[in-house]
C-alpha positions in Angstrom: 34.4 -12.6 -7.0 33.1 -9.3 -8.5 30.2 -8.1 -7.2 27.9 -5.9 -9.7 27.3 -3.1 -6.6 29.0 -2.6 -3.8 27.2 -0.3 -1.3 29.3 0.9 1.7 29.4 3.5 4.6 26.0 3.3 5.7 25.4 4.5 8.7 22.2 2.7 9.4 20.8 -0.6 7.6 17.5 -1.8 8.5 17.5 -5.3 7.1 13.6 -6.2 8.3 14.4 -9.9 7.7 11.5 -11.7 9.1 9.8 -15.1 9.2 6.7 -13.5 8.8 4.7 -9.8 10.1 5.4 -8.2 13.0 2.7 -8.9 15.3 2.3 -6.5 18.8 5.0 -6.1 20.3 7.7 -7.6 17.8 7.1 -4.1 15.7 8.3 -2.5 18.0 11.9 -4.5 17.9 14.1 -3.1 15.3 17.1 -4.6 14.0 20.0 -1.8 12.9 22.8 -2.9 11.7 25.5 -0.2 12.1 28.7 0.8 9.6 27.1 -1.9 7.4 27.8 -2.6 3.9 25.5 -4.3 1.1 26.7 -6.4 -1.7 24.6 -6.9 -4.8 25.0 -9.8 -7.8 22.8 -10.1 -10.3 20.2 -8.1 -9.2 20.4 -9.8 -5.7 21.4 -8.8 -2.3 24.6 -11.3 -1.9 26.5 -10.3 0.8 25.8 -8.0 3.9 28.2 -7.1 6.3 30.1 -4.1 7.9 32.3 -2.0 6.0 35.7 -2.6 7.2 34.9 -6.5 5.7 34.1 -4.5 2.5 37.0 -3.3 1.6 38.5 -6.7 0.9 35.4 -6.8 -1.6 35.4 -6.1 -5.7 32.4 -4.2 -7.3 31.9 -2.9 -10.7 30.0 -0.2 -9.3 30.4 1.7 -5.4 28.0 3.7 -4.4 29.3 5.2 -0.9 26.2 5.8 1.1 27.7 8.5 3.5 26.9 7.7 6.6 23.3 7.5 5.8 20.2 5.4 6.2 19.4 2.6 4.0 16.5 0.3 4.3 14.4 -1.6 1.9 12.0 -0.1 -0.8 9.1 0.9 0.7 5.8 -1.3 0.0 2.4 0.2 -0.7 -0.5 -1.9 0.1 -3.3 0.0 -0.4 -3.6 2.5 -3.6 -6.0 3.0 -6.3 -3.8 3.6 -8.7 -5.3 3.6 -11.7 -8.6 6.7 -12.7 -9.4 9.1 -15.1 -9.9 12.9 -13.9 -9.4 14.3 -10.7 -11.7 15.9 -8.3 -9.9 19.4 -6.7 -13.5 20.8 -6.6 -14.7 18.5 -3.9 -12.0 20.5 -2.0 -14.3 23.3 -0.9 -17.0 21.2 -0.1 -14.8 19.3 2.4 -14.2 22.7 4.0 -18.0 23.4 3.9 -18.0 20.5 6.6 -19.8 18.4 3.8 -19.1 14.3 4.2 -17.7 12.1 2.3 -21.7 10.1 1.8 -23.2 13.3 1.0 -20.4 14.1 -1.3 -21.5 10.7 -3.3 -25.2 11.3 -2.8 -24.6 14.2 -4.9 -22.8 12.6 -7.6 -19.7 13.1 -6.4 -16.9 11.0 -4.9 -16.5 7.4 -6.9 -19.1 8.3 -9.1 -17.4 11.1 -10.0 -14.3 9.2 -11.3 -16.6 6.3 -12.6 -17.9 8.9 -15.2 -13.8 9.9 -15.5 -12.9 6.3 -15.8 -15.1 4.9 -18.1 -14.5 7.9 -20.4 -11.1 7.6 -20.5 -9.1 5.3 -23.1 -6.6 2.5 -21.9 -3.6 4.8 -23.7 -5.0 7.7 -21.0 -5.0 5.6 -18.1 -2.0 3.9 -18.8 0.0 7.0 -19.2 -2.1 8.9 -16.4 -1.3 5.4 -13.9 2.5 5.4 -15.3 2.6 9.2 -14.5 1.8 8.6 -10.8 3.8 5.2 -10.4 7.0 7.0 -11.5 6.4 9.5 -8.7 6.0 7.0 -6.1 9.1 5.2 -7.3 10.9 8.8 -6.6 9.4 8.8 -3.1 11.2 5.1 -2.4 8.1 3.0 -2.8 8.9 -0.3 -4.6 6.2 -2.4 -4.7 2.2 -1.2 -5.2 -0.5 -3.2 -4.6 -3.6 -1.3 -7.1 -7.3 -1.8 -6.8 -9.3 -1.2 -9.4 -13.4 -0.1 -8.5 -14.0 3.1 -10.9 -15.7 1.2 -13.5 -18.3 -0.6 -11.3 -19.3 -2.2 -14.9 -17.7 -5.1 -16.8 -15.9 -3.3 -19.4 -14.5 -0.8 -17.2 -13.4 -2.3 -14.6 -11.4 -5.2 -17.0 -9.7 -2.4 -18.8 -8.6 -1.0 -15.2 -7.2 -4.6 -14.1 -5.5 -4.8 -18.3 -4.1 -1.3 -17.1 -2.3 -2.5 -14.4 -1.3 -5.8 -16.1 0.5 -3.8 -19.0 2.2 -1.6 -16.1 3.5 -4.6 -14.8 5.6 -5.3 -18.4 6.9 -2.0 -18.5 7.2 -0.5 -15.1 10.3 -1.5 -12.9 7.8 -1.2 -9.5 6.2 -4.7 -8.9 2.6 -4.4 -9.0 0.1 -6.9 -7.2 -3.6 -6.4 -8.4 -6.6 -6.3 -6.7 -10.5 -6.6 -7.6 -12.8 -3.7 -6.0 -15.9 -3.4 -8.2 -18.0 -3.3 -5.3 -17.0 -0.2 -4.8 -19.7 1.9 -5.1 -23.0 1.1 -6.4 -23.5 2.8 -9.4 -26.7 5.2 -10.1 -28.2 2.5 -12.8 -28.2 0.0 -9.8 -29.0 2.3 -7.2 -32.4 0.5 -7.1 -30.4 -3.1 -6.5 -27.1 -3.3 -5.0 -27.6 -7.3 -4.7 -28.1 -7.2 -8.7 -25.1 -5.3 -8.9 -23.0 -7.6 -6.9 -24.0 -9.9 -9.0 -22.6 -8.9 -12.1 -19.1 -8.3 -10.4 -19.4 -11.7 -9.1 -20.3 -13.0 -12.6 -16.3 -11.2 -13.7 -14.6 -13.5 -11.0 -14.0 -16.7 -13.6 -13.1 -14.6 -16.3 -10.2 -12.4 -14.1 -8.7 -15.6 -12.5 -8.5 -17.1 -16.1 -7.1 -14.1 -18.0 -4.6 -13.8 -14.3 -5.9 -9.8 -14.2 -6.3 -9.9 -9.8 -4.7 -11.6 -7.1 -7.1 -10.5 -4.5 -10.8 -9.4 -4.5 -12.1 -6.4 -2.4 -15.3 -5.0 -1.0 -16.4 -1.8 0.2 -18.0 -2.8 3.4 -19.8 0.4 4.2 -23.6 2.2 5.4 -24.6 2.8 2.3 -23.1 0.6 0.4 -22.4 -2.9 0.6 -23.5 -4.7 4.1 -22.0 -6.8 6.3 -23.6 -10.2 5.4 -23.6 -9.0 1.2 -19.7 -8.6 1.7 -19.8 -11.9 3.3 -22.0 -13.7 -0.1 -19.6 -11.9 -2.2 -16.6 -12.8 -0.8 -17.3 -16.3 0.0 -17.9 -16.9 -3.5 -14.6 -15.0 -4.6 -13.1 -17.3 -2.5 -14.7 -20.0 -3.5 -12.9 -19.0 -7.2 -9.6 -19.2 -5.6 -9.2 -15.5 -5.2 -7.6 -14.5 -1.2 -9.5 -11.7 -0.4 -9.5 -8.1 1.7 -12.0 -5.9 3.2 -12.6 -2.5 2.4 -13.8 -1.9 6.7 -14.9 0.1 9.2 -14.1 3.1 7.4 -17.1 5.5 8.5 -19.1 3.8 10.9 -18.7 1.1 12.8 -20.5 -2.5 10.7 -18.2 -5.0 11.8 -16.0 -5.1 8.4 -13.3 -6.0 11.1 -15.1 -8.9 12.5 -16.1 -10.1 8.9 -12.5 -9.8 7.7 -11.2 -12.0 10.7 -14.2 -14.4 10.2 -13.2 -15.4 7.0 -9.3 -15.5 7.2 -8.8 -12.5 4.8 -5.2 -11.7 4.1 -5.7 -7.9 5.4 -8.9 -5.6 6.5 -8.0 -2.3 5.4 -9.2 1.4 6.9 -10.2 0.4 10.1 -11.1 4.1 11.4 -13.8 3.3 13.6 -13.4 -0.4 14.5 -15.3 -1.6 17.5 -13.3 -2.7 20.6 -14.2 -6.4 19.5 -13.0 -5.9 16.6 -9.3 -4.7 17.6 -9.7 -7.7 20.3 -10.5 -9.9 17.3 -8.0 -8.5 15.1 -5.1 -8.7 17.4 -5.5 -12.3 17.6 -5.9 -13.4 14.0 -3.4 -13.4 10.9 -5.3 -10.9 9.5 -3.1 -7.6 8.5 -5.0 -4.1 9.8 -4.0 -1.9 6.7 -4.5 1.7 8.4 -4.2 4.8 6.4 -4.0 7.5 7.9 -3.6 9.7 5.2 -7.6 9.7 4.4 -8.5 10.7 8.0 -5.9 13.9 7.6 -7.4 14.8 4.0 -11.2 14.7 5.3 -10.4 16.8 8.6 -11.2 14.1 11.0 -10.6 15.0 14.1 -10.0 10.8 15.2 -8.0 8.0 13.5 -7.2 4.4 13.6 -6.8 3.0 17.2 -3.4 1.5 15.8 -2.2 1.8 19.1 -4.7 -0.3 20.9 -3.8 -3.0 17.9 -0.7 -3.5 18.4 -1.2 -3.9 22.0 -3.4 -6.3 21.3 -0.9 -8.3 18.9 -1.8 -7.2 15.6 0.3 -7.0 13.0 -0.4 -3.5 11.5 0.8 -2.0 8.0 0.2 1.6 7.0 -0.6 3.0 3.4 -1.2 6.7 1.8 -4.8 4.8 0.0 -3.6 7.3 -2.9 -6.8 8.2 -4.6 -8.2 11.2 -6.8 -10.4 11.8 -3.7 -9.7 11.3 -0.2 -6.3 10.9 -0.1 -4.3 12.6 -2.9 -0.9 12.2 -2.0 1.7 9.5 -3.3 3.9 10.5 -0.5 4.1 7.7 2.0 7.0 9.3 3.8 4.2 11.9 4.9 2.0 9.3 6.1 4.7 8.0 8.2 4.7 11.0 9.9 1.0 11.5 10.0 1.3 7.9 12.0 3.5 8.8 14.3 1.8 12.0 15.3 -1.8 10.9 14.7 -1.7 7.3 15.5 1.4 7.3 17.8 3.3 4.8 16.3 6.7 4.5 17.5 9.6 4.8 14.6 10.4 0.9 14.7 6.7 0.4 14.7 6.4 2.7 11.3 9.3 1.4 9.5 7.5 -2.4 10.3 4.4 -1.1 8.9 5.8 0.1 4.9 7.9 -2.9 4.7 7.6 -6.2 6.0 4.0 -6.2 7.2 3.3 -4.3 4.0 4.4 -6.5 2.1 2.6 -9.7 3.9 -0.5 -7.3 3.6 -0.4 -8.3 -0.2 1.3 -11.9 0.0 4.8 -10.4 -0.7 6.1 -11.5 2.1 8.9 -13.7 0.9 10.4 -11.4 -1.6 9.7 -7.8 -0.8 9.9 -5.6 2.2 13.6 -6.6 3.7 17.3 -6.4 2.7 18.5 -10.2 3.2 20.7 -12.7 1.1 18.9 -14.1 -1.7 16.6 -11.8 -2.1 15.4 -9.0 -5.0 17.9 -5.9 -4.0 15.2 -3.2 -3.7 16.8 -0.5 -1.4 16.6 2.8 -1.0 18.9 5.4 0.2 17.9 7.9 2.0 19.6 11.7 2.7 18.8 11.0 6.4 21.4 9.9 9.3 18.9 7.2 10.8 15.8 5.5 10.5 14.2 8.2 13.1 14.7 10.9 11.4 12.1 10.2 8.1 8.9 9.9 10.1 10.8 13.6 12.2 11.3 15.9 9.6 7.8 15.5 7.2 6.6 16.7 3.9 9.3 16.3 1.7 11.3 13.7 -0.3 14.2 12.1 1.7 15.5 10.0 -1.0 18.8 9.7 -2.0 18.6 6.6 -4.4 16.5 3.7 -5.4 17.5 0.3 -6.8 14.9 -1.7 -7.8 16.1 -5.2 -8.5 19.4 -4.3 -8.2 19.3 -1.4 -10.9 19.4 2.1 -10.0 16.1 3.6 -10.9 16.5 6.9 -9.1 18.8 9.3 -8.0 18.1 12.7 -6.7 21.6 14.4 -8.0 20.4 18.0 -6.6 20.3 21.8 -7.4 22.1 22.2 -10.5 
């Protein structure tokens, strides 16, 4: 048999085959697969084994991996991908020691990009969405799961979720769509947040019929949406069929964690302040903490995610860049890697669990993205790195060598010319 790619001389493979997430102390137990070689046939990992066996092996196409890393693409669970404008201004009032809900207060923050969004043509977003998609493709990131929640009104926030749908025909990256439009409430409900939530929840028939979201989201925060208004709302997204997430714990502590648990949501996401009861709680559900670290570097805050306590008390934890025009402007999520393992001391086995496998269970993609295994959609990336330690190490750049997405090369970074 000929093979369409034959990858060989890897130095380390990180297959991440799993049953299911990594929960506690499992993330902790990394499979690597030295000398290893990866077959792939019609746009499917087919064969894995070590390189001597490979020889005996026919390929259209050899790529020799050098000794390197290879692993599988990287999964996003937690971006907002698609906005119009940006907001570098808010910058210096960050410095000023101004917060993120004073920032809104002033008409800043999400309504800032609501005003952006809603301006903004489908053509504009598309390209602007495309524009950050390709670079996150480039940074070994495979599959993106994209929230809308900068319309907070109907025609808005459908032309976000159309956004993402059309991305999904013409981008190689999978894409799995989410429903935030409680997000914010917007200044022309300011007076009735429960009015407001009502409109969004009005948009759940028409979504699940026109297939624009998988999952429905809330921003669970002081301020904004309560405890027991995220529970109304969600119950009756759920009640539509929708699986849903939980935008929680993110500035002060409401019990978003608890709520998430409570009603058997796929992930709660944020998690910077989470009570102890809610780690306890967490760590012995199915529920997937989503932590992103990335936001508590951009807004100087001097604590993070207690990932550690999570894990030891069995989560199953995944970790994000929440790339957003505001409080986390970075599609980088080799960077956050390392912010976790410096800010949330995260071990490297733990990391590497956390952008793939449990990642990918974080947006039910469990079963065909996240791991290198027979049968499955060959999304790997090679990386200019010797081993799987050495990404989250040496931070702030690029390490990849070369990403096939479904079995096609998609990028290659072929140097200084």
């Amino acid at each position: 048999m000929q093979y369409d790619i034959l990858i060989h001389d890897i130095g380390e493979l990180l297959p991440m085959e799993a049953d299911g997430p990594a929960k506690g102390e499992e993330m902790n137990q990394l499979q690597v697969l030295k000398d290893a070689a990866v077959a792939i046939q019609d746009g499917k990992v087919a064969w894995i084994g070590k390189t001597a066996d490979a020889r005996n092996l026919s390929a259209k196409k050899t790529i020799h991996a050098e000794g390197n890393l290879v692993t599988p693409g990287l999964v996003e669970a937690h971006t907002h991908l698609v906005f119009g404008g940006s907001r570098e201004k808010e910058l210096s009032l960050k410095q000023q020691g101004v917060d993120y809900l004073e920032i809104l207060k002033q008409g800043g923050g999400i309504l800032s990009t609501v005003r952006a969004t809603r301006q903004a043509s489908h053509d504009d977003l598309l390209s602007k969405a495309r524009f950050h998609l390709d670079r996150m493709l480039m940074h070994g990131i495979t599959t993106v799961e994209a929230k809308s929640g900068y319309g907070l009104d109907r025609e808005t926030e459908l032309k976000q979720l159309e956004v993402v749908k059309e991305l999904k025909k013409q981008h190689p990256v999978d894409l799995v769509s989410t429903f935030l439009g409680a997000h914010a409430i917007p200044t022309e409900y300011k007076d009735d947040p429960e009015k407001f939530l009502q409109s969004m929840e009005e948009m759940f028939e028409e979504i699940k019929e026109e297939n624009l979201a998988e999952f429905v989201d809330i921003f669970t925060e002081a301020n904004v949406f309560s405890v027991e208004a995220s529970r109304r709302y969600l119950e009756a997204a759920i009640a539509k069929g929708f699986q849903v997430k939980i935008h929680a714990d993110e500035i002060e502590t409401l019990g978003g964690t608890e709520l998430a648990v409570g009603l058997g949501a796929i992930s709660a996401e944020h998690l910077a302040v989470t009570s102890d009861e809610g780690i306890k709680k967490l760590g012995a559900s199915d529920t997937i903490g989503v932590i992103l670290p990335g936001t508590s570097f951009y807004l100087g805050k001097d604590s993070y995610a207690r990932a550690r306590e999570m894990i030891d008390a069995g989560a199953a934890i995944a970790i994000s860049t929440d790339f957003n025009p505001g409080s986390s402007v970075t599609e980088n999520l080799q960077l956050i890697m390392s912010i976790a393992a410096l800010k949330l001391n995260m071990s490297p086995a733990e990391i590497w669990h956390a952008v793939t496998v449990n990642a990918a269970y974080a947006i039910n993609r469990g079963e065909e993205a996240g791991s290198i295994a027979i049968g499955r959609k060959a999304d790997i990336v090679i990386w200019d790195a010797p081993n799987h330690l050495y990404i989250p190490y040496h931070y702030g750049v690029n390490h990849v060598n070369t990403v096939l997405k479904n079995g096609e090369i998609r990028y290659r970074n072929e140097g200084i010319r």
